[in-house]
N, C-alpha and C positions, 0 to 999 in steps of 0.2 A: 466297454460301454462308452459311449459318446457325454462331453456333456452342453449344455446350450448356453449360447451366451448371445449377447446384443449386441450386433455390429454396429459403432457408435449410436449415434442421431437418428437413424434410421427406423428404426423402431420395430427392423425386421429381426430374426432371429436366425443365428447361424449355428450352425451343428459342428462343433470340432472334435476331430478324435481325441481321447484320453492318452497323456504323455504317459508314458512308463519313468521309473523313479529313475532311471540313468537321463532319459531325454530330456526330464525336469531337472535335473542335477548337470545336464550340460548346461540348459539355456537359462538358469540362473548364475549362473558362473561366466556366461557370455552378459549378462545385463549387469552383473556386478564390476564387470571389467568396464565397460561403457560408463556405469555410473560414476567410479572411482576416477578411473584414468581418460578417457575420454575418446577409447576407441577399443576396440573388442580383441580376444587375445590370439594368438596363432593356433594352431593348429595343436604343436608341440606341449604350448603351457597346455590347452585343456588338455591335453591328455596327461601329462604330470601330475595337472593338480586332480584330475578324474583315477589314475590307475590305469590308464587306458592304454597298450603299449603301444599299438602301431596308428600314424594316422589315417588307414582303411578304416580303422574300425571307428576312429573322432567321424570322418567323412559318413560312416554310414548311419549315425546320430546325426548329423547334419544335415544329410540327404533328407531322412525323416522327419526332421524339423519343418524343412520347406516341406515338404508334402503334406504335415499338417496344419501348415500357415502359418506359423510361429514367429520366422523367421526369411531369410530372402536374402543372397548372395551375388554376387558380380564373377562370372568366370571360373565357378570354385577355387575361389581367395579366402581364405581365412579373415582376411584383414577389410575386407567387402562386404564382411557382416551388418544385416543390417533387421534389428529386432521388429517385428510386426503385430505381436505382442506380447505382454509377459507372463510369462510363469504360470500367470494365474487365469490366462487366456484374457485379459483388459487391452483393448485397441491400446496401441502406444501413445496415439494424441489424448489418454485420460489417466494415463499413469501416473504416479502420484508428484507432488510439486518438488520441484529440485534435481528429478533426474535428467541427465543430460543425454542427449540422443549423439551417436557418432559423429567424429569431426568428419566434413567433406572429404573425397580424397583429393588430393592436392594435383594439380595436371603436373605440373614439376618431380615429382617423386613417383618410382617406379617398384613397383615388387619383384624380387626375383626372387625365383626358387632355388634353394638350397637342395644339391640332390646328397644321396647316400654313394653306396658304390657304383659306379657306371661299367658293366661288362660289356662282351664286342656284342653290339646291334641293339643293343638295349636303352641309347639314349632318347629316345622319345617317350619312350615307357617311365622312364625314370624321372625327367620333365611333368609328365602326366600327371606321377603320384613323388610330390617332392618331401623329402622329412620335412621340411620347416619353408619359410618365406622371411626375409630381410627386406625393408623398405627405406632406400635410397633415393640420393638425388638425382633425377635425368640427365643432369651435367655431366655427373662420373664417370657415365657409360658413353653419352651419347645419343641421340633420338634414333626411333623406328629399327633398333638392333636388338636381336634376339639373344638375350642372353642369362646364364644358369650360373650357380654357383658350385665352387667344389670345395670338400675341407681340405686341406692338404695336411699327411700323412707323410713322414720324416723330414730329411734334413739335406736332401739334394739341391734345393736352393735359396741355401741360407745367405750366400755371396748376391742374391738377388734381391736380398731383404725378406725372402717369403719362407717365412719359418714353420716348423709343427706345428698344425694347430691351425694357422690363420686357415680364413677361407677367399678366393680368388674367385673374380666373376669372372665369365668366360663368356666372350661373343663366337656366338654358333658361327664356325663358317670351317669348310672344306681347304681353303687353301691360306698359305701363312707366306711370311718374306724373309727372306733370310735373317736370322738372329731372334725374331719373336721369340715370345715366350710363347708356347702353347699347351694344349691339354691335347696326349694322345695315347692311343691305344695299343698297348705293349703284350701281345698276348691277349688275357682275357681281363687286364687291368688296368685303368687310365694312371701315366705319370704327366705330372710338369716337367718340362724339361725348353729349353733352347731350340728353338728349329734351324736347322741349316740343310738346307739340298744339294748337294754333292755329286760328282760323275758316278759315282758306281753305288753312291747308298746314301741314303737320308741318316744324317746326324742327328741325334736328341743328345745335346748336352748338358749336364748337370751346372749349375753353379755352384758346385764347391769341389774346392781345388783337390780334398782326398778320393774324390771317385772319380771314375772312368764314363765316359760318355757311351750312349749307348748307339749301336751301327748296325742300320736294318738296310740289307741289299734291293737295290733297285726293284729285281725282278719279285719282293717280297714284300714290298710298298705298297699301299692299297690306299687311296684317297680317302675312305672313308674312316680310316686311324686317325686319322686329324680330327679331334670334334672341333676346336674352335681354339681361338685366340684368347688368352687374356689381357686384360681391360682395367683392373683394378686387384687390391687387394684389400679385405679387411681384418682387424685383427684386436679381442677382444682384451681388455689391458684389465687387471685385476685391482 
């Protein structure tokens, strides 16, 4: 059942569909982030703080959200949230005194998606639906470059500085220059490794000194292995 409210000043009356207790229960948790901290949470927190386990299913409360005016998004970003009214269906310009409505987003600071595992052909899809997003400065990376994040998983280069655990941004691109570091596709699994192009086979070498580097033959090399360069590292300090 619908229920009616007053769109501001106007004196006319708007019909909004009735939240469901989960859809109420995301977008107070998105206004209490805004009120608190002073910008709305990721994708990941609500689903944490919700039970919610994959972000399909946050996305598909969010989807919903806009479609019953609630709320309003940039790009689907988590972090582009932006309240249109609350909870209790009240325009945001008469919500009550003290709350604070989202900081701008800053033209200097850039989102990048954080993917899961990336298998072969699958990184556009996995860009599409990222587990998480990180907001960085546009300096780090660069302007006008496309680029995705990966966690890194063991301990091939630790001589590189880039340990278990950290995460590495990566600029999409097909081709590298000798010694890069890049993200590429070994089978059906992305490693970090050294790039080097060689007469008879592309090199992915580890940096560290107990393992063997890995040697894929010419004729076995396919441009599209290479998703892209990396560009940065980050790394969460406890």
């Amino acid at each position: 059942m619908d229920s009616g409210v007053t769109n501001g000043g106007s004196g006319k009356t708007q019909r909004l569909q009735k939240l469901t207790d989960r859809q109420r229960a995301v977008l107070e948790f998105i206004s209490d982030s805004i009120t608190d901290r002073g910008y709305p949470p990721t994708l990941r927190e609500i689903g944490n703080h919700l039970g919610i386990k994959s972000t399909n299913g946050v996305n598909d409360h969010l989807r919903a959200l806009e479609r019953k005016g609630y709320l309003t998004r940039e790009d689907m970003k988590s972090r582009t949230l932006r309240l249109v009214r609350s909870p209790d269906g009240t325009p945001m310009a008469t919500t009550r005194p003290g709350a604070r409505t989202p900081v701008e987003p800053d033209v200097d600071m850039v989102d990048i998606p954080i993917l899961g595992r990336v298998a072969a052909g699958a990184l556009s899809e996995a860009i599409e639906q990222p587990e998480d997003t990180v907001r960085v400065d546009r300096m780090l990376i660069g302007r006008g470059q496309d680029v995705f994040g990966l966690r890194i998983s063991g301990e091939s280069m630790i001589e590189a500085g880039i340990h278990d655990g950290d995460y590495v941004f990566v600029r999409k691109q097909l081709t590298a220059r000798r010694g890069e570091i890049v993200i590429a596709l070994v089978g059906d699994e992305a490693t970090c490794k050294r790039y080097f192009d060689e007469k008879d086979h592309v090199r992915l070498q580890p940096e560290n000194s107990t393992m063997a580097p890995i040697l894929i033959p010419k004729n076995d090399w396919r441009g599209t292995q290479l998703l892209g360069v990396v560009v940065g590292v980050y790394r969460k300090l406890n």
